[in-house]
C-alpha positions as CSV (number, residue, x, y, z in Angstrom):
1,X,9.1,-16.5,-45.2
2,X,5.9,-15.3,-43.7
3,X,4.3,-12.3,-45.0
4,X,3.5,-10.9,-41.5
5,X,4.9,-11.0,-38.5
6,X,3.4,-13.1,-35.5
7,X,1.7,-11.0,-32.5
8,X,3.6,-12.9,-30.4
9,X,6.9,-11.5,-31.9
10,X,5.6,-8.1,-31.8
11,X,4.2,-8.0,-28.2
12,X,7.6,-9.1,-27.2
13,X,9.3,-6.1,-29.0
14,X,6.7,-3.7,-28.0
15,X,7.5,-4.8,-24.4
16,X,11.5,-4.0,-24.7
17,X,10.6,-0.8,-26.5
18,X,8.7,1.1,-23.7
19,X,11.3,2.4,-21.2
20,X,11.7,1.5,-17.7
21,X,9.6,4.0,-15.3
22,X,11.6,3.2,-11.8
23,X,14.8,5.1,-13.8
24,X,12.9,8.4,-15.3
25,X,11.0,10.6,-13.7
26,X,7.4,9.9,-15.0
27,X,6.2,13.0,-16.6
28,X,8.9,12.2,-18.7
29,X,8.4,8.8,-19.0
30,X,4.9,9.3,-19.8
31,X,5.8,11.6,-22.5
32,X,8.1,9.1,-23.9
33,X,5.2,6.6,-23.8
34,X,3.3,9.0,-25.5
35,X,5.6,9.5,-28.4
36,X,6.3,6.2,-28.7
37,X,2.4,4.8,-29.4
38,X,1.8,7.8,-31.8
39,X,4.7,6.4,-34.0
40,X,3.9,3.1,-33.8
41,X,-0.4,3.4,-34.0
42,X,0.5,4.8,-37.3
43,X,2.5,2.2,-38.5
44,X,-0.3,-0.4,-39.4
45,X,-3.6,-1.2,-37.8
46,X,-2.2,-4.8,-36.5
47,X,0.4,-2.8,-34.4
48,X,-1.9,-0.7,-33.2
49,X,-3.9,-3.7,-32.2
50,X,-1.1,-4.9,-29.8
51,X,0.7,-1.8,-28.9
52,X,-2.6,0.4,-26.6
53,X,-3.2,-2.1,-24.4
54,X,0.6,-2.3,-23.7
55,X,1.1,1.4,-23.4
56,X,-2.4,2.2,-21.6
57,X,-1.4,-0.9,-19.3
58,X,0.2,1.8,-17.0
59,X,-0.6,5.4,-16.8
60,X,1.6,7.7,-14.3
61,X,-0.2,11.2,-14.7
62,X,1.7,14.1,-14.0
63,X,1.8,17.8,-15.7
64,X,0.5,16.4,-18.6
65,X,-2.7,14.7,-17.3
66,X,-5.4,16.9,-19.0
67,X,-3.7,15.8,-22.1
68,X,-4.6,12.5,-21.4
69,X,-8.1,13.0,-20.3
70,X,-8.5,14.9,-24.0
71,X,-7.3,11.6,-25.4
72,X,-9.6,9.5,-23.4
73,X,-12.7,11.2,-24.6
74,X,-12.0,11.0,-28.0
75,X,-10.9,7.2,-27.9
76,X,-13.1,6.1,-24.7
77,X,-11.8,2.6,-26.0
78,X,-8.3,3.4,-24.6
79,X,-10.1,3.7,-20.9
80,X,-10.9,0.1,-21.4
81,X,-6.9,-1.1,-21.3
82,X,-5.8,1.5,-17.9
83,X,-4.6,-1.2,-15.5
84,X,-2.6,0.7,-13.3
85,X,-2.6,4.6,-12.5
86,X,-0.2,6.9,-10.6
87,X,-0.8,10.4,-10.0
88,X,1.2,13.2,-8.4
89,X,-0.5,16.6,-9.5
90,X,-1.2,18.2,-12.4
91,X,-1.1,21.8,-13.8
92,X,-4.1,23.6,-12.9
93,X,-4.5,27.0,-14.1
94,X,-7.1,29.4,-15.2
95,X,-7.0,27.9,-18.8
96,X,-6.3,24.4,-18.3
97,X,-9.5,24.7,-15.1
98,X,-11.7,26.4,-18.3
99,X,-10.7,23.4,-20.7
100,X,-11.4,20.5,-17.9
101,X,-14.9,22.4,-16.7
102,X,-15.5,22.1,-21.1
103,X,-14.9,18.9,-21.2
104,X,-16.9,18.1,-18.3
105,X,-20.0,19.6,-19.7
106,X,-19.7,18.5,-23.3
107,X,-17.8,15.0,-23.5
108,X,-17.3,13.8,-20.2
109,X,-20.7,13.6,-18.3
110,X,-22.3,12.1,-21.4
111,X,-19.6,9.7,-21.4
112,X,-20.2,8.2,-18.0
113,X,-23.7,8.5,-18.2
114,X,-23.6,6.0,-21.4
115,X,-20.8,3.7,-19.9
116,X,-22.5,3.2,-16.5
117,X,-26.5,4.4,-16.4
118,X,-25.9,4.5,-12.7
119,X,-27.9,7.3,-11.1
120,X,-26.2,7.8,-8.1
121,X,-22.7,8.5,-10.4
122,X,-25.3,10.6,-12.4
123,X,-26.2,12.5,-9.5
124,X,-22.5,12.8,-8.6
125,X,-21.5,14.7,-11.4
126,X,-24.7,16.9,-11.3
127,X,-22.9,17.9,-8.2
128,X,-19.7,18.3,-9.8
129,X,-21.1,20.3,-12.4
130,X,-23.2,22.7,-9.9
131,X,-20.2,23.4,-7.8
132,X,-18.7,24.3,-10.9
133,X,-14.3,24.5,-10.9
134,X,-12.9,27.2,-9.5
135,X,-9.0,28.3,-8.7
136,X,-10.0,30.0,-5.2
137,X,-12.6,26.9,-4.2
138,X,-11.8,27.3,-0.6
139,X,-13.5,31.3,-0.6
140,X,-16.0,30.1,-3.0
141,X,-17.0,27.0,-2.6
142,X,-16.5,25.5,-5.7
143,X,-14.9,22.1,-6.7
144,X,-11.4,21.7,-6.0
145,X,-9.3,21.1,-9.3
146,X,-6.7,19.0,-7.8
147,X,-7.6,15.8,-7.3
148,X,-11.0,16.3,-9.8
149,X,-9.3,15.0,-12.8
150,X,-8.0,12.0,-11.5
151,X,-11.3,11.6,-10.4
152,X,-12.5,12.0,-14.1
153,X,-10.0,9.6,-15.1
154,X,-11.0,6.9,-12.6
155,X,-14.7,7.3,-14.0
156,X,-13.2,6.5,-17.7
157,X,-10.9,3.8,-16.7
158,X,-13.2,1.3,-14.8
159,X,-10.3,-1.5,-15.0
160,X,-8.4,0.3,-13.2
161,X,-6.5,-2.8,-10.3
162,X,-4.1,-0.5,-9.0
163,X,-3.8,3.5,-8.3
164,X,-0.7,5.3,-6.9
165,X,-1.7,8.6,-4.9
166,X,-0.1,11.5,-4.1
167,X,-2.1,13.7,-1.9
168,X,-0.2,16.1,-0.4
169,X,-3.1,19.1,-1.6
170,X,-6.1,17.6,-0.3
171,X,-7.7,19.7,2.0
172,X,-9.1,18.4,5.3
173,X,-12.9,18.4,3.9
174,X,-13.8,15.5,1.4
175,X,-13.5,16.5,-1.9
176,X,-14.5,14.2,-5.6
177,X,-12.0,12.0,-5.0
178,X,-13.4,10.5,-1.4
179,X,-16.4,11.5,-2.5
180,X,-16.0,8.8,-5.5
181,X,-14.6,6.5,-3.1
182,X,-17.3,6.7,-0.8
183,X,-20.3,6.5,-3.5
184,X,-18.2,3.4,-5.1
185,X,-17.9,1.8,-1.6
186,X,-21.4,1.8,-1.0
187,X,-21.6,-0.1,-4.8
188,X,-19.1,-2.8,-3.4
189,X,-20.6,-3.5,0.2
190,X,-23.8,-3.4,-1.2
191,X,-22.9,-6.2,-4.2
192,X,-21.0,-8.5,-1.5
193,X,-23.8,-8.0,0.9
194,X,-26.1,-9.4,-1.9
195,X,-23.4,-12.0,-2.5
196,X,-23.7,-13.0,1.2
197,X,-27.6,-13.1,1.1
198,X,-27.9,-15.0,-2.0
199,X,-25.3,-17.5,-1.2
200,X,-23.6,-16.5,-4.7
201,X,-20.1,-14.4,-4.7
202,X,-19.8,-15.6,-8.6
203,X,-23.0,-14.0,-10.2
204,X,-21.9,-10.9,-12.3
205,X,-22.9,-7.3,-11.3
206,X,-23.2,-4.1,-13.2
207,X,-20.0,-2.2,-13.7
208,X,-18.8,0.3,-11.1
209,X,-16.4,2.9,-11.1
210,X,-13.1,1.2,-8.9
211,X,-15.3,-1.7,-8.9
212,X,-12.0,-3.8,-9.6
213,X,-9.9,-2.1,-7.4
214,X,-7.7,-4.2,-5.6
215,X,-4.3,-2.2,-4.6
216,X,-4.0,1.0,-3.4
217,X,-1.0,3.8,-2.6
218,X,-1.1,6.8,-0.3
219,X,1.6,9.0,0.4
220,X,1.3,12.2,2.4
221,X,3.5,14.8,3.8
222,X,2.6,17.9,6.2
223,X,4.2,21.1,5.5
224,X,6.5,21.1,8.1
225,X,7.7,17.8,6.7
226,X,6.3,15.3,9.2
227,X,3.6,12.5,9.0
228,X,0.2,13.2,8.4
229,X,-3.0,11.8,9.8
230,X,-5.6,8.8,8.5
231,X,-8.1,10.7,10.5
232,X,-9.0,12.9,7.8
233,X,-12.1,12.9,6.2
234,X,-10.6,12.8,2.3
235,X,-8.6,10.3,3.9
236,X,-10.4,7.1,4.9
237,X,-12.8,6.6,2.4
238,X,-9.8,5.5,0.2
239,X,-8.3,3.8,2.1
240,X,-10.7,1.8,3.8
241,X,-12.3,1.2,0.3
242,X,-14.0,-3.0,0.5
243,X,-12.0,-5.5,-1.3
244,X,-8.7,-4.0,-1.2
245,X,-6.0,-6.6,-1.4
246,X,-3.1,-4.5,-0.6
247,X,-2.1,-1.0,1.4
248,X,0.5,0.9,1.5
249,X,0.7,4.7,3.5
250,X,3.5,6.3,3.1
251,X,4.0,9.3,6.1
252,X,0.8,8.2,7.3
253,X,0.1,7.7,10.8
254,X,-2.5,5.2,12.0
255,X,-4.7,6.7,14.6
256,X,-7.7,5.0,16.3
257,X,-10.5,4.4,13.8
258,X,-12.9,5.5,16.2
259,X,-11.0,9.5,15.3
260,X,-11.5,8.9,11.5
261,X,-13.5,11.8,10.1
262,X,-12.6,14.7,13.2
263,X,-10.3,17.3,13.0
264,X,-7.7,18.1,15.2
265,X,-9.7,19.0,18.2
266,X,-11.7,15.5,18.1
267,X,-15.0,17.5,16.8
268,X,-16.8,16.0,13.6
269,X,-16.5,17.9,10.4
270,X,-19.9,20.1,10.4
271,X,-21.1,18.7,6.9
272,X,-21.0,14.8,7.3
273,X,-24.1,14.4,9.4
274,X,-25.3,16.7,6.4
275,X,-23.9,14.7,3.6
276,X,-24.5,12.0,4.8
277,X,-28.2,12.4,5.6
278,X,-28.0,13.7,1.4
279,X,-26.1,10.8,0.4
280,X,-29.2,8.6,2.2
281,X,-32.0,10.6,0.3
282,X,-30.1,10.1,-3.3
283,X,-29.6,6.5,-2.5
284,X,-33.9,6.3,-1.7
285,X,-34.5,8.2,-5.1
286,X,-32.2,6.3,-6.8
287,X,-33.1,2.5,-6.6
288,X,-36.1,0.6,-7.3
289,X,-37.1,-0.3,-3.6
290,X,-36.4,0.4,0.0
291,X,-34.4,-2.8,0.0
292,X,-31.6,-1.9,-2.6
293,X,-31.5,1.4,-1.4
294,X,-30.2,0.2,1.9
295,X,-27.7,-2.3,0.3
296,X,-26.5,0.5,-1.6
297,X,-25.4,3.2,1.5
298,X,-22.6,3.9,2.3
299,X,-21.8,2.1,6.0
300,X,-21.3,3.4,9.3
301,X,-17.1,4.0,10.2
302,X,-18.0,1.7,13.0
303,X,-19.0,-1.0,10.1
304,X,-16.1,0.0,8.0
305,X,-13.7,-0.7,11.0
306,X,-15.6,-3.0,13.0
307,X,-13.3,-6.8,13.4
308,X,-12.7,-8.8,10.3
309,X,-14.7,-5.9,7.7
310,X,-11.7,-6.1,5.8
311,X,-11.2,-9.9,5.3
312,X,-9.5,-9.1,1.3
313,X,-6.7,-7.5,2.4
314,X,-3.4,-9.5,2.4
315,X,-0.9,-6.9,2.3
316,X,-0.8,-3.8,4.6
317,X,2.5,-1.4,4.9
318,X,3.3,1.4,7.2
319,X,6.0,3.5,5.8
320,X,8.1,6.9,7.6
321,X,5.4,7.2,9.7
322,X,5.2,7.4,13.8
323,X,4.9,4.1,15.3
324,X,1.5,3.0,16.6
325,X,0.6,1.8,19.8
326,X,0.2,-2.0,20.8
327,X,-3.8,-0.9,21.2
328,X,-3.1,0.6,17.1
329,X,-1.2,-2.6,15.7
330,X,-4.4,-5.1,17.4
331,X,-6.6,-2.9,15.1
332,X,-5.0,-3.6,12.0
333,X,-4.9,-7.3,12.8
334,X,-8.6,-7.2,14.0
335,X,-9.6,-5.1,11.2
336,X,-7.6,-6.9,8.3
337,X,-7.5,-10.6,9.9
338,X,-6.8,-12.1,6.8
339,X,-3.1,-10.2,6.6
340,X,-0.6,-12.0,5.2
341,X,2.2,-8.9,5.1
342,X,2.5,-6.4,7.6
343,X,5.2,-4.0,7.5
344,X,6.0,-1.1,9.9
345,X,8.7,1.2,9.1
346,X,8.9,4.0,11.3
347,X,11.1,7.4,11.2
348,X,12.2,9.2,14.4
349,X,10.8,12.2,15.7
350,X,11.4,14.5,18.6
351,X,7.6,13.6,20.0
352,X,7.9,9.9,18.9
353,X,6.3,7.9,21.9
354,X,8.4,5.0,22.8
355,X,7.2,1.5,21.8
356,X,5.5,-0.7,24.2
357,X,7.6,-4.2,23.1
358,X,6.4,-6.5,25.3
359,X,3.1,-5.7,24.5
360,X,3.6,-5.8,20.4
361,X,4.9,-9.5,21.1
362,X,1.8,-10.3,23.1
363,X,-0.7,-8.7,20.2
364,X,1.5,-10.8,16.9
365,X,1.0,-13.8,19.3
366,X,-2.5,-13.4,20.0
367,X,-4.2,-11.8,16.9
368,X,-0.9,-12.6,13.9
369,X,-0.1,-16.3,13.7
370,X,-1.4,-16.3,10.1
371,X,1.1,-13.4,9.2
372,X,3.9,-14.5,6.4
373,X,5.8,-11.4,6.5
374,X,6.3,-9.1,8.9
375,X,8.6,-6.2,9.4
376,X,9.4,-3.7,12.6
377,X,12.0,-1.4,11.6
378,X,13.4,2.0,12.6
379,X,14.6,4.7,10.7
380,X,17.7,4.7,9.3
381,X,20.5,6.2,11.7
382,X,18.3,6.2,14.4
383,X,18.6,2.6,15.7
384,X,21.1,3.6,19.1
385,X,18.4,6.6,19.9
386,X,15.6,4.0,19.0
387,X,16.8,0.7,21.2
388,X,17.2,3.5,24.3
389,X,14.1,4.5,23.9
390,X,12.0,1.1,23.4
391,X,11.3,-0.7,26.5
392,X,10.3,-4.7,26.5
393,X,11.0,-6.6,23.5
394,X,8.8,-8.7,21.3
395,X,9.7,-12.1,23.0
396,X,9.2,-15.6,21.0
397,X,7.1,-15.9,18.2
398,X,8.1,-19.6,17.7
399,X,4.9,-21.2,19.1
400,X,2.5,-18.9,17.4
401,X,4.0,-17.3,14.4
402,X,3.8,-21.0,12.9
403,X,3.1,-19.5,9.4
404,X,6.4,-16.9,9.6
405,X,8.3,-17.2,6.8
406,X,9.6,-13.4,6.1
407,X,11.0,-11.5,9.3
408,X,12.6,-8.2,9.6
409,X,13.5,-6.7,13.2
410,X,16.5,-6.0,15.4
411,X,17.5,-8.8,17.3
412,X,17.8,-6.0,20.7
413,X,13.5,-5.7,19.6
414,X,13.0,-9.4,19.9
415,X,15.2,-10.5,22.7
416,X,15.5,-6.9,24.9
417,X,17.6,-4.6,24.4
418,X,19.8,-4.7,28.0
419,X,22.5,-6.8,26.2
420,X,25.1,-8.3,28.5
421,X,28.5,-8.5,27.9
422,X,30.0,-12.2,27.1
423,X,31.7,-12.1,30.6
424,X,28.6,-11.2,32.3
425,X,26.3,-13.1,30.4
426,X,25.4,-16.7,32.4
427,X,23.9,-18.4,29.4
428,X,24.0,-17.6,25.8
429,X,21.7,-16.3,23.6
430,X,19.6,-19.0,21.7
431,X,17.9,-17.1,18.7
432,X,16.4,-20.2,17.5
433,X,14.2,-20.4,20.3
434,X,12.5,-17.3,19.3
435,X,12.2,-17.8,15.6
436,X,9.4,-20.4,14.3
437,X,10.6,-23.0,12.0
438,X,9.1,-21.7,9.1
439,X,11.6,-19.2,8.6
440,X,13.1,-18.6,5.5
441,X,14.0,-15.3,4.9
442,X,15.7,-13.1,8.5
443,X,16.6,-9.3,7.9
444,X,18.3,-8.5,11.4
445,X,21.0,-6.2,12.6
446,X,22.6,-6.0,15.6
447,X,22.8,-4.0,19.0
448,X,24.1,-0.5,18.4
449,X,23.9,0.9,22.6
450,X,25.5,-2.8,24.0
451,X,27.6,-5.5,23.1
452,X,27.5,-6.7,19.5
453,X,29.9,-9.5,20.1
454,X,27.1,-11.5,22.1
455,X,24.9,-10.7,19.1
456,X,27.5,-12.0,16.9
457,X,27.6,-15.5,18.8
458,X,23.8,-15.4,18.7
459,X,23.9,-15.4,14.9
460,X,26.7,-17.3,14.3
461,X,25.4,-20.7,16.5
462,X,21.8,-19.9,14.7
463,X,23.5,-20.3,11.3
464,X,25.2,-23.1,12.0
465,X,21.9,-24.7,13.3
466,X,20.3,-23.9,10.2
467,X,23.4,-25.0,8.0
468,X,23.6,-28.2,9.7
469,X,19.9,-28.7,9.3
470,X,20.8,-29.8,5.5
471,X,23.3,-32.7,6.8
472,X,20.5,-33.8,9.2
473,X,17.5,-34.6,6.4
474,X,15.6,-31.0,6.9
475,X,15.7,-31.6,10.5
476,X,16.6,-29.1,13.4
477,X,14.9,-26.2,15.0
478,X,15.4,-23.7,11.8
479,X,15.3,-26.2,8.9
480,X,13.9,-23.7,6.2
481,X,16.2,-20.9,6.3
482,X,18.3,-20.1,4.4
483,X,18.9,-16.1,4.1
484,X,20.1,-13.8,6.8
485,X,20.6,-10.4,6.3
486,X,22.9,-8.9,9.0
487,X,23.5,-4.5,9.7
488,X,26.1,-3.3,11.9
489,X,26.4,-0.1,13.6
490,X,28.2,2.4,12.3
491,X,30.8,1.6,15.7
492,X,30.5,-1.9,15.7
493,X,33.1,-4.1,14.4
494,X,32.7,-6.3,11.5
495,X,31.5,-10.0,11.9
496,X,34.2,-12.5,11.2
497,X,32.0,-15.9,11.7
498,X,31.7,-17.8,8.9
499,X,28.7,-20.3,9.5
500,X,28.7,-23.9,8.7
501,X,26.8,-24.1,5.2
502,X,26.9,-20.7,4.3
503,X,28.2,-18.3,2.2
504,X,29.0,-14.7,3.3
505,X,28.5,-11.6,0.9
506,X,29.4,-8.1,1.6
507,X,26.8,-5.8,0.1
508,X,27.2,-2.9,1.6
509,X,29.4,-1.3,4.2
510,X,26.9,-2.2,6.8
511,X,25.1,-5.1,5.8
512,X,26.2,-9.1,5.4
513,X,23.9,-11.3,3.9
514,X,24.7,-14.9,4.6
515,X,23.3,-17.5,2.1
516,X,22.3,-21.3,1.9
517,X,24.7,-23.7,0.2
518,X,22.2,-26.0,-0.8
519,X,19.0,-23.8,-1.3
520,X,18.6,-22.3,-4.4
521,X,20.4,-18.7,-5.0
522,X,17.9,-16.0,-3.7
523,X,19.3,-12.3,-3.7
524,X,16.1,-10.8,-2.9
525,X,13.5,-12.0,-1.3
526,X,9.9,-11.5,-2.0
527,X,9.3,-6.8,-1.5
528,X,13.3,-6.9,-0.4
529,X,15.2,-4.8,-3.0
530,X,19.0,-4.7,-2.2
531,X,21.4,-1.9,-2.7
């Protein structure tokens, strides 16, 4: 018998033992998490060992986050394990505002001063600790205590890969938060642009606040419960940030870059010329000639959103938010040309603008034949009102989606949506010619303003293409799929087809997913979760 049990054994344990966060709300779940290390850190030093970098792994701050912040600056080792952060709000009141502005003074500056000896962060928090915290910061002046812990955390976790944002309380003026993201983007364009000039994206660089960064949340929502704008100034720093691999905005809507930073009347916020000129002078103090000093400013939007800046990013996600323009979506392709995902999911609104179809198709084709995945999809009960509205349709993306493996759209988006009847229809409608052969993965649904029985014929004679394909040696026009998820209207009648090579599952009252025989079983797809 061995005397002591393997760390293998116990990382496994320690992994069932901490409770799932997508079923509990996370203030709890963080205070479970909390409990739960406290217990077993005092067990033995060995399972203390394992357990904090399990437990720190993942940090969803809520009420409780000025608890956590004490922790961190007593154990600044625990900073070192934060993987993964997601942050709602947190309870700022006079005391808990006195504790933070304490801790600022006496544990936390020192703290970052030691970890980074960076002297534009130094001069950062000198700001921070001029402006002072103060409850009625927007007739005073002071720092705004919202978001200014999670900055404080961000400065004490610099491992941090992914951060989940709430910020529904920023005002429209930057505050620490994109003020840290823009002082941390200058660090990161200014180490790739010495990457670039010495030939050498390998060499090692100093540590940086968010200097690992990779994947990045947003999720807004105005007060009268509709979308809010990227064009805000405490806005696009983050989400603009270099080197992000993936992007989501949630109630975000994309406006043209060339707004980012102006209010609502189009004029520029009267302190960035200001702060920016600041930002310039700090950078000039700060480093140790003229030439790092440039490398280390923060660039222009017109840099920031100029074609292929982004080249990282492989993920990018649109969600309850207005649809953009055919002008907006060849931005994001321009911007991000390295996109592998794109997803738009838009909700319906009384001052929607309708969607220019034709024009989408003629964008993916021209600027998206590397995209993988891509989704177009409507709101929820709105896809009668929606297919009215929408003029044109996306058209084939057979020749030039070659890479296409993951589609979601209504087939009345990608054929039209003036659906004849089957007696008035001269030819029938051939799907396959409008889906590349790369296809693996179709989440569809069917006319809900025409005729869903010529839909149903569409569907059914492109399964049995793709069923067939199987009998043939992988050939035919659709040889790779092999899951189709199908939505009805709430009006239409139920599909009775059942395609060669497939099976046929019910899984909800309006959706039939049709599966490959001979594929392996796939219930849901890469980012597809099922009801």
């Amino acid at each position: 018998m061995p005397r002591q049990v393997p760390a293998e054994i116990l990382l496994h344990i320690l992994s069932y033992l901490i409770p799932d966060g997508n079923d509990i709300p996370d203030h709890h779940y963080a205070r479970i998490q909390v409990q739960t290390l406290s217990r077993m850190s005092r067990a033995s030093r060995e399972l203390r060992r394992i357990a904090e970098p399990i437990l720190y792994g993942q940090l969803p701050l809520g009420y409780h986050t000025l608890k956590v912040l004490e922790t961190l600056c007593s154990r600044p080792d625990l900073g070192e394990h934060v993987r993964s952060i997601s942050y709602s709000s947190w309870d700022y009141n006079a005391e808990n505002c006195a504790t933070l502005e304490r801790l600022l003074y006496e544990r936390i500056s020192p703290l970052i001063r030691d970890k980074y000896r960076w002297p534009a962060l130094n001069q950062f928090l000198k700001h921070l600790l001029d402006g002072g915290i103060d409850l009625h910061w927007e007739d005073n002046g002071g720092v705004l205590p919202q978001t200014l812990l999670l900055t404080l955390i961000l400065c004490l976790t610099p491992n941090i890969e992914i951060l989940n944002v709430n910020v529904d309380a920023l005002d429209d003026k930057a505050d620490a938060l994109s003020r840290l993201f823009e002082l941390c983007g200058r660090y990161v364009c200014g180490v790739m642009r010495r990457a670039r000039k010495d030939g050498d994206s390998t060499r090692s660089s100093p540590v940086a606040p968010l200097h690992k960064l990779r994947s990045l949340q947003l999720t807004s929502t105005t007060s009268h419960g509709e979308p809010d704008s990227c064009r805000k100034k405490n806005v696009y720093p983050l989400f603009l940030f270099p080197r992000l691999e993936t992007l989501e905005l949630c109630s975000f809507n994309w406006v043209d870059t060339s707004q980012l930073g102006l209010d609502e009347d189009g004029e520029e916020d009267e302190d960035e010329q200001e702060s920016d000129g600041e930002d310039e002078d700090e950078q000039e103090s700060d480093g140790e000639d003229e030439e790092d000093a440039d490398d280390d400013r923060w660039p222009s939007r017109l840099v920031l959103t100029s074609a292929g800046s982004h080249p990282n990013l492989k993920s990018f996600a649109l969600l309850s938010c207005l649809p953009s323009s055919f002008a907006g979506l060849r931005e994001m392709l321009r911007i991000f040309p390295n996109l592998h995902t794109l997803i738009c999911h838009y909700v319906f609104t009384e001052c929607r603008e309708a969607i220019n179809l034709t024009m989408y198709g003629s964008v993916l084709r021209e600027f998206g034949p590397h995209l993988r995945h891509f989704e177009l999809e409507p709101a929820e009960g709105a896809d009668d009102i929606v297919e009215k509205a929408d003029g044109g349709a996306l058209g084939s993306l057979r020749a030039r989606l070659t890479s296409l493996e993951q589609l979601r759209c209504p087939i009345s988006a990608l054929v039209g949506s003036d659906v004849a009847s089957d007696e008035d229809n001269g030819a029938d409608l051939d799907l396959c010619s409008f889906l590349p052969p790369s296809l693996r993965w179709f989440w569809t649904s069917v006319t809900a303003i025409g005729d869903a029985s010529v839909h149903y014929k569409a569907l059914a004679w492109m399964l049995d293409e793709a069923g067939s394909a199987a009998e043939r040696n992988g050939q035919g026009r659709l040889p790779a799929l092999e899951w189709v998820m199908v939505g009805i209207h709430r009006d239409s009648k139920v599909p009775t087809f059942e395609p060669c090579g497939f099976d046929v599952l019910r899984v909800s009252k309006r959706h039939f997913l049709y599966r490959k025989r001979s594929a392996a079983p796939v219930r849901n797809p890469p980012g597809w979760r099922l009801f």
